[in-house]
C-alpha positions, 0 to 999 in steps of 0.5 A, a space after each residue: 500500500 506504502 507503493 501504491 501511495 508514493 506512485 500516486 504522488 509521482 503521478 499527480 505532482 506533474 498533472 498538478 504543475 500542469 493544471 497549475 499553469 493551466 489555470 493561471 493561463 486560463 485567468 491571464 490569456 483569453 480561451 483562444 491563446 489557451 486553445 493554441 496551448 491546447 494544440 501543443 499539449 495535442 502534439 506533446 500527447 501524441 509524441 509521447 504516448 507513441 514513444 516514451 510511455 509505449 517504450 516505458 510499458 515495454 521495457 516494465 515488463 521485459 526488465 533486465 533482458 539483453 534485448 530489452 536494454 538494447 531496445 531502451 538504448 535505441 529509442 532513446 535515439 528515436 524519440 529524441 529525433 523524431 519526436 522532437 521533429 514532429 514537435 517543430 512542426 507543430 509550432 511551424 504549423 501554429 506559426 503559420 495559422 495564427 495572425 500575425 499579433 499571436 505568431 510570437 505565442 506561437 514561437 514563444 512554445 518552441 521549448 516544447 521540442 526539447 521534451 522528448 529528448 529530455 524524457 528519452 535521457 531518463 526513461 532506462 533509470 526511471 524503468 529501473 527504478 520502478 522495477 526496484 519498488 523505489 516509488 518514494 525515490 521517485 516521487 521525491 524526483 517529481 516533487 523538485 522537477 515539478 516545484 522547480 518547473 513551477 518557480 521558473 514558469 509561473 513568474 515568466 507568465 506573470 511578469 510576460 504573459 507569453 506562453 513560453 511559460 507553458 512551454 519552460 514548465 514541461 521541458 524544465 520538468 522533463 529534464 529535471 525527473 531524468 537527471 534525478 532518476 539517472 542520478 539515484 539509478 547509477 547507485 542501484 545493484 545490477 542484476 545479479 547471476 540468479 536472475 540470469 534466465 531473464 536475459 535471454 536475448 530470445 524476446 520479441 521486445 519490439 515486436 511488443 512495442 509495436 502492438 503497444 505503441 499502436 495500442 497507445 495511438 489509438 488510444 490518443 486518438 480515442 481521448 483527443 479525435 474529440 478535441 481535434 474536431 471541436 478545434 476544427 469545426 468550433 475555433 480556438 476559443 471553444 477548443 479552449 474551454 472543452 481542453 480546460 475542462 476535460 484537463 480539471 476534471 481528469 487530472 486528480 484521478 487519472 493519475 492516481 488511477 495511472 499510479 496503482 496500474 504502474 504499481 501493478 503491471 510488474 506484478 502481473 508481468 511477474 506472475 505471467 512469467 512464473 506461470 501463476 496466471 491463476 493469480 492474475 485475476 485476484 491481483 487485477 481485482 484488488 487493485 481495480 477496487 482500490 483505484 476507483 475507490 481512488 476515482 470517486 473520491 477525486 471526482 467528489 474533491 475536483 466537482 466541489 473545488 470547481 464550483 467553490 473555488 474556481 468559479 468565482 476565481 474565472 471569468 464567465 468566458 469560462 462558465 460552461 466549461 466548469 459546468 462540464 467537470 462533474 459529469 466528464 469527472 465520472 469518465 475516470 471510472 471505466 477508464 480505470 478498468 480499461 487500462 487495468 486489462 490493458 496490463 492484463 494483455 501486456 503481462 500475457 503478450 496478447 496485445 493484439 486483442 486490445 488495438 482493434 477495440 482502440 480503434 472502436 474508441 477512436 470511431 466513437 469519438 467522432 460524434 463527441 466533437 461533432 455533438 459539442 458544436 451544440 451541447 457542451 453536456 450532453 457531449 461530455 455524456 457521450 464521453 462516458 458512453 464511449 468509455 464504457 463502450 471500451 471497458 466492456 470490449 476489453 473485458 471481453 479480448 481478456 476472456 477469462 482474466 477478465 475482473 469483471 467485478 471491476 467493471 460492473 463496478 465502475 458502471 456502477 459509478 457512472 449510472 449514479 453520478 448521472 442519477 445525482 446530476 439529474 436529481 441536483 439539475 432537476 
Protein backbone atom coordinates (compact mmCIF):
# COMPACT_ATOMS: atom_id res chain seq x y z
CA UNK A 1 0.00 0.00 0.00
CA UNK A 2 3.11 2.21 1.03
CA UNK A 3 3.92 1.70 -3.03
CA UNK A 4 0.88 2.46 -4.34
CA UNK A 5 0.75 5.61 -2.09
CA UNK A 6 4.21 7.04 -3.39
CA UNK A 7 3.15 6.12 -7.04
CA UNK A 8 0.05 8.11 -6.96
CA UNK A 9 2.23 11.06 -5.70
CA UNK A 10 4.58 10.89 -8.54
CA UNK A 11 1.75 10.67 -10.75
CA UNK A 12 -0.42 13.72 -9.55
CA UNK A 13 2.83 16.19 -8.74
CA UNK A 14 3.08 16.87 -12.93
CA UNK A 15 -0.57 16.68 -13.64
CA UNK A 16 -0.86 19.47 -10.75
CA UNK A 17 2.03 21.79 -12.05
CA UNK A 18 0.38 21.40 -15.28
CA UNK A 19 -3.21 22.38 -14.18
CA UNK A 20 -1.45 24.99 -12.26
CA UNK A 21 -0.09 26.78 -15.40
CA UNK A 22 -3.31 25.66 -16.82
CA UNK A 23 -5.39 27.67 -14.63
CA UNK A 24 -3.40 30.58 -14.29
CA UNK A 25 -3.36 30.88 -18.21
CA UNK A 26 -6.71 30.49 -18.05
CA UNK A 27 -7.05 33.77 -15.56
CA UNK A 28 -4.43 35.93 -17.82
CA UNK A 29 -4.90 34.78 -21.55
CA UNK A 30 -8.44 34.61 -23.44
CA UNK A 31 -9.92 31.00 -24.31
CA UNK A 32 -8.32 31.21 -27.88
CA UNK A 33 -4.43 31.61 -26.67
CA UNK A 34 -5.48 28.71 -24.24
CA UNK A 35 -6.59 26.74 -27.38
CA UNK A 36 -3.02 27.16 -29.06
CA UNK A 37 -1.60 25.73 -25.94
CA UNK A 38 -4.35 23.08 -26.39
CA UNK A 39 -2.90 22.33 -29.60
CA UNK A 40 0.68 21.84 -28.43
CA UNK A 41 -0.30 19.77 -25.40
CA UNK A 42 -2.46 17.68 -28.53
CA UNK A 43 1.15 17.31 -30.12
CA UNK A 44 3.07 16.89 -26.86
CA UNK A 45 0.32 13.73 -26.15
CA UNK A 46 0.85 12.29 -29.24
CA UNK A 47 4.62 12.05 -29.22
CA UNK A 48 4.84 10.74 -26.04
CA UNK A 49 2.05 8.35 -25.98
CA UNK A 50 3.56 6.67 -29.13
CA UNK A 51 7.04 6.92 -27.69
CA UNK A 52 8.01 7.45 -24.19
CA UNK A 53 5.04 5.92 -22.29
CA UNK A 54 4.96 2.82 -25.14
CA UNK A 55 8.63 2.47 -24.51
CA UNK A 56 8.26 2.60 -20.82
CA UNK A 57 5.34 -0.09 -20.58
CA UNK A 58 7.56 -2.28 -22.78
CA UNK A 59 10.73 -2.08 -21.26
CA UNK A 60 8.40 -2.95 -17.19
CA UNK A 61 7.55 -5.94 -18.40
CA UNK A 62 10.73 -7.41 -20.07
CA UNK A 63 13.14 -5.93 -17.37
CA UNK A 64 16.80 -6.82 -17.37
CA UNK A 65 16.52 -8.99 -20.82
CA UNK A 66 19.64 -8.19 -23.08
CA UNK A 67 17.09 -7.29 -25.55
CA UNK A 68 15.22 -5.00 -23.63
CA UNK A 69 18.29 -2.97 -22.52
CA UNK A 70 19.34 -2.82 -26.14
CA UNK A 71 15.61 -1.56 -27.32
CA UNK A 72 15.89 1.19 -24.46
CA UNK A 73 19.32 2.06 -25.87
CA UNK A 74 17.99 2.85 -29.45
CA UNK A 75 14.83 4.50 -28.69
CA UNK A 76 16.01 6.93 -26.71
CA UNK A 77 17.96 7.85 -30.02
CA UNK A 78 14.46 7.77 -31.79
CA UNK A 79 12.23 9.78 -29.55
CA UNK A 80 14.78 12.33 -29.41
CA UNK A 81 14.98 12.89 -33.42
CA UNK A 82 11.90 12.04 -34.11
CA UNK A 83 9.69 13.38 -31.61
CA UNK A 84 11.36 16.45 -31.48
CA UNK A 85 11.00 16.94 -35.45
CA UNK A 86 7.13 16.35 -35.21
CA UNK A 87 7.25 18.96 -32.32
CA UNK A 88 8.77 21.66 -34.56
CA UNK A 89 6.47 21.09 -36.90
CA UNK A 90 3.51 21.59 -34.56
CA UNK A 91 4.70 25.07 -33.64
CA UNK A 92 5.83 25.79 -37.94
CA UNK A 93 2.13 24.77 -38.06
CA UNK A 94 0.95 27.30 -35.28
CA UNK A 95 3.08 29.99 -36.68
CA UNK A 96 1.84 29.75 -39.92
CA UNK A 97 -2.05 29.66 -38.86
CA UNK A 98 -2.42 32.34 -36.39
CA UNK A 99 -2.49 36.28 -37.19
CA UNK A 100 0.29 38.00 -37.03
CA UNK A 101 -0.18 39.66 -33.39
CA UNK A 102 -0.48 35.81 -31.78
CA UNK A 103 2.80 34.26 -34.04
CA UNK A 104 5.15 35.34 -31.40
CA UNK A 105 2.87 32.86 -28.99
CA UNK A 106 3.12 30.61 -31.49
CA UNK A 107 7.13 30.90 -31.11
CA UNK A 108 7.22 31.51 -27.54
CA UNK A 109 6.07 27.47 -27.46
CA UNK A 110 9.44 26.43 -29.29
CA UNK A 111 10.84 24.66 -25.86
CA UNK A 112 8.21 22.16 -26.23
CA UNK A 113 10.74 20.43 -28.99
CA UNK A 114 13.01 19.72 -26.38
CA UNK A 115 10.72 17.49 -24.31
CA UNK A 116 11.27 14.10 -25.88
CA UNK A 117 14.65 14.37 -25.73
CA UNK A 118 14.76 15.19 -22.05
CA UNK A 119 12.47 12.29 -21.38
CA UNK A 120 14.43 9.66 -23.83
CA UNK A 121 17.82 10.76 -21.42
CA UNK A 122 15.78 9.42 -18.29
CA UNK A 123 13.37 6.67 -19.41
CA UNK A 124 16.08 3.43 -18.58
CA UNK A 125 16.98 4.69 -14.90
CA UNK A 126 13.19 5.60 -14.44
CA UNK A 127 12.17 1.92 -15.80
CA UNK A 128 14.72 0.60 -13.09
CA UNK A 129 13.74 2.40 -10.60
CA UNK A 130 10.19 1.28 -10.77
CA UNK A 131 11.03 -2.22 -11.24
CA UNK A 132 13.04 -1.76 -7.83
CA UNK A 133 9.76 -0.59 -5.67
CA UNK A 134 11.66 2.87 -5.38
CA UNK A 135 8.41 4.72 -5.65
CA UNK A 136 9.07 7.13 -2.60
CA UNK A 137 12.80 7.89 -4.50
CA UNK A 138 10.77 8.65 -7.48
CA UNK A 139 8.06 10.66 -6.02
CA UNK A 140 10.66 12.53 -4.17
CA UNK A 141 12.31 13.34 -8.17
CA UNK A 142 8.60 14.57 -9.49
CA UNK A 143 8.29 16.61 -6.48
CA UNK A 144 11.58 19.09 -7.04
CA UNK A 145 11.19 18.80 -11.02
CA UNK A 146 7.81 20.00 -10.90
CA UNK A 147 8.39 22.85 -7.83
CA UNK A 148 11.22 23.80 -9.89
CA UNK A 149 9.28 23.99 -13.29
CA UNK A 150 6.87 26.00 -11.47
CA UNK A 151 9.39 28.58 -9.82
CA UNK A 152 10.65 29.31 -13.33
CA UNK A 153 7.35 29.43 -15.08
CA UNK A 154 4.87 30.92 -13.07
CA UNK A 155 6.87 34.22 -12.70
CA UNK A 156 7.67 34.14 -16.54
CA UNK A 157 3.73 34.02 -17.45
CA UNK A 158 3.02 36.62 -14.63
CA UNK A 159 5.56 39.26 -15.46
CA UNK A 160 5.42 38.44 -19.65
CA UNK A 161 2.17 36.75 -20.41
CA UNK A 162 3.64 34.72 -23.05
CA UNK A 163 3.21 31.12 -23.44
CA UNK A 164 6.59 30.21 -23.18
CA UNK A 165 5.79 29.93 -19.54
CA UNK A 166 3.71 26.55 -20.58
CA UNK A 167 6.44 25.63 -22.74
CA UNK A 168 9.56 26.30 -19.77
CA UNK A 169 7.36 24.10 -17.40
CA UNK A 170 7.07 20.54 -19.37
CA UNK A 171 10.56 20.79 -20.78
CA UNK A 172 12.36 22.22 -17.42
CA UNK A 173 10.11 19.08 -15.50
CA UNK A 174 11.06 16.52 -18.16
CA UNK A 175 14.59 17.34 -17.85
CA UNK A 176 14.92 17.78 -14.18
CA UNK A 177 12.82 13.90 -13.37
CA UNK A 178 15.51 12.20 -15.90
CA UNK A 179 18.57 13.63 -14.24
CA UNK A 180 17.29 12.92 -10.87
CA UNK A 181 16.16 9.16 -11.59
CA UNK A 182 19.81 8.97 -13.59
CA UNK A 183 21.42 10.03 -10.50
CA UNK A 184 19.63 7.58 -7.84
CA UNK A 185 19.79 4.98 -10.54
CA UNK A 186 23.54 4.58 -11.09
CA UNK A 187 23.77 3.67 -7.18
CA UNK A 188 21.31 0.52 -7.75
CA UNK A 189 22.66 -3.21 -7.85
CA UNK A 190 22.62 -4.84 -11.19
CA UNK A 191 21.19 -7.83 -11.88
CA UNK A 192 22.51 -10.47 -10.05
CA UNK A 193 23.59 -14.23 -11.54
CA UNK A 194 20.20 -15.72 -10.47
CA UNK A 195 18.38 -13.54 -12.04
CA UNK A 196 20.40 -14.76 -15.36
CA UNK A 197 17.44 -16.77 -17.27
CA UNK A 198 15.84 -13.49 -17.61
CA UNK A 199 18.42 -12.18 -20.22
CA UNK A 200 17.95 -14.48 -22.95
CA UNK A 201 18.37 -12.06 -25.87
CA UNK A 202 15.24 -14.82 -27.18
CA UNK A 203 12.22 -11.57 -26.65
CA UNK A 204 10.49 -10.07 -29.34
CA UNK A 205 10.58 -6.58 -27.47
CA UNK A 206 9.98 -4.83 -30.26
CA UNK A 207 7.60 -6.77 -31.63
CA UNK A 208 5.87 -5.85 -28.30
CA UNK A 209 6.26 -2.04 -28.51
CA UNK A 210 4.84 -2.09 -31.64
CA UNK A 211 1.44 -3.70 -30.65
CA UNK A 212 1.64 -1.37 -27.57
CA UNK A 213 2.56 1.72 -29.35
CA UNK A 214 -0.43 1.19 -31.81
CA UNK A 215 -2.31 0.49 -28.97
CA UNK A 216 -1.35 3.75 -27.42
CA UNK A 217 -2.02 5.61 -30.55
CA UNK A 218 -5.07 4.73 -30.79
CA UNK A 219 -5.93 5.13 -27.63
CA UNK A 220 -4.73 9.06 -28.14
CA UNK A 221 -6.77 9.32 -30.72
CA UNK A 222 -9.77 7.95 -28.91
CA UNK A 223 -9.18 10.77 -25.98
CA UNK A 224 -8.10 13.57 -28.35
CA UNK A 225 -10.20 12.97 -32.08
CA UNK A 226 -12.97 14.67 -29.99
CA UNK A 227 -10.56 17.72 -29.07
CA UNK A 228 -9.37 17.70 -32.87
CA UNK A 229 -12.98 18.33 -34.36
CA UNK A 230 -14.19 20.67 -31.79
CA UNK A 231 -10.69 22.74 -32.84
CA UNK A 232 -11.53 22.45 -36.49
CA UNK A 233 -15.15 22.59 -36.64
CA UNK A 234 -15.79 25.23 -33.29
CA UNK A 235 -12.28 27.57 -33.32
CA UNK A 236 -9.76 28.09 -30.79
CA UNK A 237 -11.98 29.52 -28.30
CA UNK A 238 -14.17 26.70 -27.63
CA UNK A 239 -11.15 24.02 -28.00
CA UNK A 240 -10.09 26.01 -25.30
CA UNK A 241 -12.98 25.59 -22.96
CA UNK A 242 -13.67 21.88 -23.68
CA UNK A 243 -9.49 21.50 -23.14
CA UNK A 244 -9.87 23.24 -19.74
CA UNK A 245 -12.33 21.23 -18.79
CA UNK A 246 -11.59 17.79 -19.56
CA UNK A 247 -7.60 18.51 -18.31
CA UNK A 248 -9.86 19.77 -14.47
CA UNK A 249 -11.80 17.00 -14.50
CA UNK A 250 -9.41 14.09 -15.17
CA UNK A 251 -6.12 15.10 -13.70
CA UNK A 252 -6.54 14.15 -9.71
CA UNK A 253 -7.97 10.77 -10.99
CA UNK A 254 -6.24 9.75 -13.92
CA UNK A 255 -3.02 9.98 -12.29
CA UNK A 256 -3.91 8.20 -9.13
CA UNK A 257 -5.68 5.53 -11.20
CA UNK A 258 -2.35 5.60 -13.63
CA UNK A 259 -0.03 5.38 -10.36
CA UNK A 260 -1.95 1.88 -8.98
CA UNK A 261 -1.73 0.45 -12.55
CA UNK A 262 2.13 1.44 -12.78
CA UNK A 263 2.50 -0.49 -9.39
CA UNK A 264 0.54 -3.38 -10.95
CA UNK A 265 1.88 -4.03 -14.20
CA UNK A 266 5.21 -5.53 -12.60
CA UNK A 267 3.25 -7.50 -10.61
CA UNK A 268 1.01 -9.01 -13.24
CA UNK A 269 4.19 -9.28 -15.61
CA UNK A 270 5.92 -11.44 -12.70
CA UNK A 271 3.33 -13.66 -12.35
CA UNK A 272 2.85 -14.15 -16.07
CA UNK A 273 6.38 -15.30 -16.17
CA UNK A 274 6.42 -17.67 -13.47
CA UNK A 275 3.50 -19.37 -14.63
CA UNK A 276 0.65 -18.25 -11.72
CA UNK A 277 -1.87 -16.79 -14.27
CA UNK A 278 -4.01 -18.13 -11.91
CA UNK A 279 -3.37 -15.45 -9.63
CA UNK A 280 -3.64 -12.86 -12.33
CA UNK A 281 -7.49 -12.05 -11.95
CA UNK A 282 -7.15 -11.71 -7.96
CA UNK A 283 -4.34 -9.45 -8.35
CA UNK A 284 -6.36 -7.10 -11.03
CA UNK A 285 -9.45 -7.13 -8.81
CA UNK A 286 -7.61 -5.74 -5.64
CA UNK A 287 -6.09 -3.41 -7.30
CA UNK A 288 -9.17 -2.19 -9.51
CA UNK A 289 -11.49 -1.69 -6.00
CA UNK A 290 -8.53 0.44 -4.91
CA UNK A 291 -8.39 2.83 -7.76
CA UNK A 292 -11.95 3.52 -8.23
CA UNK A 293 -12.33 3.87 -4.87
CA UNK A 294 -9.37 6.34 -5.62
CA UNK A 295 -11.54 7.93 -8.61
CA UNK A 296 -14.56 8.77 -6.73
CA UNK A 297 -13.20 10.26 -4.02
CA UNK A 298 -11.38 12.71 -6.96
CA UNK A 299 -14.32 13.36 -8.71
CA UNK A 300 -16.09 14.38 -5.45
CA UNK A 301 -12.96 16.62 -4.43
CA UNK A 302 -12.35 18.24 -8.24
CA UNK A 303 -16.64 18.51 -8.57
CA UNK A 304 -16.92 20.53 -5.23
CA UNK A 305 -13.44 22.78 -5.92
CA UNK A 306 -14.61 23.64 -9.48
CA UNK A 307 -17.56 25.19 -8.34
CA UNK A 308 -16.46 26.76 -4.57
CA UNK A 309 -13.12 27.65 -5.66
CA UNK A 310 -12.77 28.33 -9.34
CA UNK A 311 -15.73 29.58 -10.36
CA UNK A 312 -15.84 32.90 -8.51
CA UNK A 313 -11.84 32.70 -9.49
CA UNK A 314 -12.51 32.59 -13.76
CA UNK A 315 -14.08 34.67 -15.95
CA UNK A 316 -17.59 33.95 -17.18
CA UNK A 317 -15.93 33.14 -20.72
CA UNK A 318 -15.19 30.05 -18.58
CA UNK A 319 -18.97 29.15 -17.01
CA UNK A 320 -19.68 26.28 -19.47
CA UNK A 321 -16.59 24.71 -19.17
CA UNK A 322 -16.53 24.37 -15.42
CA UNK A 323 -20.27 23.18 -15.81
CA UNK A 324 -18.76 20.10 -17.54
CA UNK A 325 -16.21 18.98 -14.60
CA UNK A 326 -18.91 16.84 -12.52
CA UNK A 327 -20.01 14.94 -15.33
CA UNK A 328 -16.51 14.07 -17.54
CA UNK A 329 -15.15 13.50 -13.85
CA UNK A 330 -17.28 10.31 -13.75
CA UNK A 331 -15.47 9.24 -17.49
CA UNK A 332 -12.05 8.05 -14.94
CA UNK A 333 -14.20 5.02 -13.55
CA UNK A 334 -14.21 2.89 -16.63
CA UNK A 335 -11.31 4.30 -17.58
CA UNK A 336 -9.54 2.93 -14.64
CA UNK A 337 -10.78 -0.63 -15.67
CA UNK A 338 -9.77 -0.46 -19.31
CA UNK A 339 -6.12 0.09 -18.54
CA UNK A 340 -6.03 -2.24 -15.81
CA UNK A 341 -6.87 -5.10 -18.52
CA UNK A 342 -4.78 -3.43 -20.93
CA UNK A 343 -1.96 -4.58 -18.12
CA UNK A 344 -3.76 -7.69 -18.23
CA UNK A 345 -2.71 -8.34 -22.21
CA UNK A 346 0.57 -6.68 -21.86
CA UNK A 347 1.57 -9.45 -18.79
CA UNK A 348 0.18 -12.00 -21.17
CA UNK A 349 1.51 -10.81 -24.62
CA UNK A 350 -1.51 -10.59 -26.12
CA UNK A 351 -1.87 -7.09 -27.21
CA UNK A 352 -3.04 -7.69 -30.32
CA UNK A 353 -6.70 -8.09 -28.91
CA UNK A 354 -6.76 -4.54 -27.37
CA UNK A 355 -5.98 -2.18 -30.60
CA UNK A 356 -8.90 -3.09 -32.61
CA UNK A 357 -11.12 -2.04 -29.80
CA UNK A 358 -8.88 1.22 -29.51
CA UNK A 359 -9.78 1.78 -32.74
CA UNK A 360 -13.79 1.24 -31.84
CA UNK A 361 -12.92 4.13 -29.32
CA UNK A 362 -11.48 6.45 -31.84
CA UNK A 363 -14.72 5.74 -34.27
CA UNK A 364 -16.70 6.77 -31.16
CA UNK A 365 -15.20 9.71 -30.63
CA UNK A 366 -16.48 11.35 -33.68
CA UNK A 367 -19.84 12.16 -32.80
CA UNK A 368 -18.33 13.71 -29.30
CA UNK A 369 -16.95 16.85 -31.49
CA UNK A 370 -19.49 16.94 -33.72
CA UNK A 371 -22.50 16.99 -30.62
CA UNK A 372 -20.35 19.76 -28.57
CA UNK A 373 -20.71 22.44 -31.57
CA UNK A 374 -24.20 22.49 -29.73
CA UNK A 375 -24.49 20.87 -26.44
CA UNK A 376 -21.20 21.01 -24.44
CA UNK A 377 -23.37 18.11 -21.63
CA UNK A 378 -24.83 16.38 -23.40
CA UNK A 379 -21.18 15.54 -25.32
CA UNK A 380 -19.42 15.26 -22.11
CA UNK A 381 -22.20 12.08 -21.83
CA UNK A 382 -21.16 10.54 -24.72
CA UNK A 383 -17.65 10.62 -23.34
CA UNK A 384 -18.77 8.08 -20.54
CA UNK A 385 -20.57 6.32 -23.05
CA UNK A 386 -17.76 5.87 -25.44
CA UNK A 387 -15.76 4.79 -22.38
CA UNK A 388 -17.85 2.31 -21.16
CA UNK A 389 -18.41 1.01 -24.52
CA UNK A 390 -14.49 0.05 -24.42
CA UNK A 391 -14.23 -1.33 -20.78
CA UNK A 392 -16.76 -3.75 -21.84
CA UNK A 393 -14.82 -4.80 -25.10
CA UNK A 394 -11.67 -5.24 -23.25
CA UNK A 395 -13.09 -7.38 -20.65
CA UNK A 396 -14.21 -9.31 -23.17
CA UNK A 397 -10.49 -9.53 -25.50
CA UNK A 398 -9.13 -10.53 -21.69
CA UNK A 399 -11.59 -13.91 -21.60
CA UNK A 400 -11.23 -15.47 -18.73
CA UNK A 401 -8.72 -12.74 -16.92
CA UNK A 402 -11.03 -10.64 -17.11
CA UNK A 403 -12.03 -8.63 -13.44
CA UNK A 404 -15.38 -8.34 -14.30
CA UNK A 405 -16.21 -7.24 -10.84
CA UNK A 406 -14.37 -4.07 -11.55
CA UNK A 407 -16.14 -3.43 -14.27
CA UNK A 408 -19.61 -3.91 -13.05
CA UNK A 409 -18.21 -1.67 -10.51
CA UNK A 410 -17.20 1.03 -12.44
CA UNK A 411 -20.60 1.10 -14.46
CA UNK A 412 -21.90 1.25 -11.30
CA UNK A 413 -20.20 4.88 -10.56
CA UNK A 414 -21.18 6.23 -13.99
CA UNK A 415 -25.27 5.14 -13.55
CA UNK A 416 -25.07 7.00 -10.05
CA UNK A 417 -23.41 10.14 -10.79
CA UNK A 418 -25.99 10.71 -13.62
CA UNK A 419 -28.72 9.74 -11.32
CA UNK A 420 -27.27 12.72 -8.76
CA UNK A 421 -26.71 15.00 -11.67
CA UNK A 422 -30.13 14.54 -12.90
CA UNK A 423 -31.65 14.95 -9.49
CA UNK A 424 -29.35 18.35 -8.49
CA UNK A 425 -30.04 19.84 -12.08
CA UNK A 426 -33.63 18.96 -11.63
Amino acid sequence: MIHLAWAILERILPRVASALIMLVLAARLTPSLVGMYAWMVLALTLVQTVGDTAARQTAVVHGDTEAGERFVRRFRVWSALIGGAALAVTVGALVLTHLAEDRWQAIALAPFVLVPAASAVGIDALVRLQRAGRWKEIASHQAWSSTGSLLCSVPTLLATGSLLASALQAMLAEAGFALLNRRRAARLPRASAADAHSREPTVNVLGDYLHTALFSLLGWGQGQTDRLSIGALAGGARLGQYAFAMSLSRSIGDAAALAAINVLRPVLAEAARDGRGSEIVALTEASLRRSLVLAVVAAMATSIGAELVLGPFLADDWDPALALVPVLTLSVAPSVVAWSVTAVLQAESRMRWASPIKAVGVLLSLPVGVVALHDLQLAAWLVNARELVVMALLLLAARHRAPWRGGLLALGVVVAGAAVSQVTRG
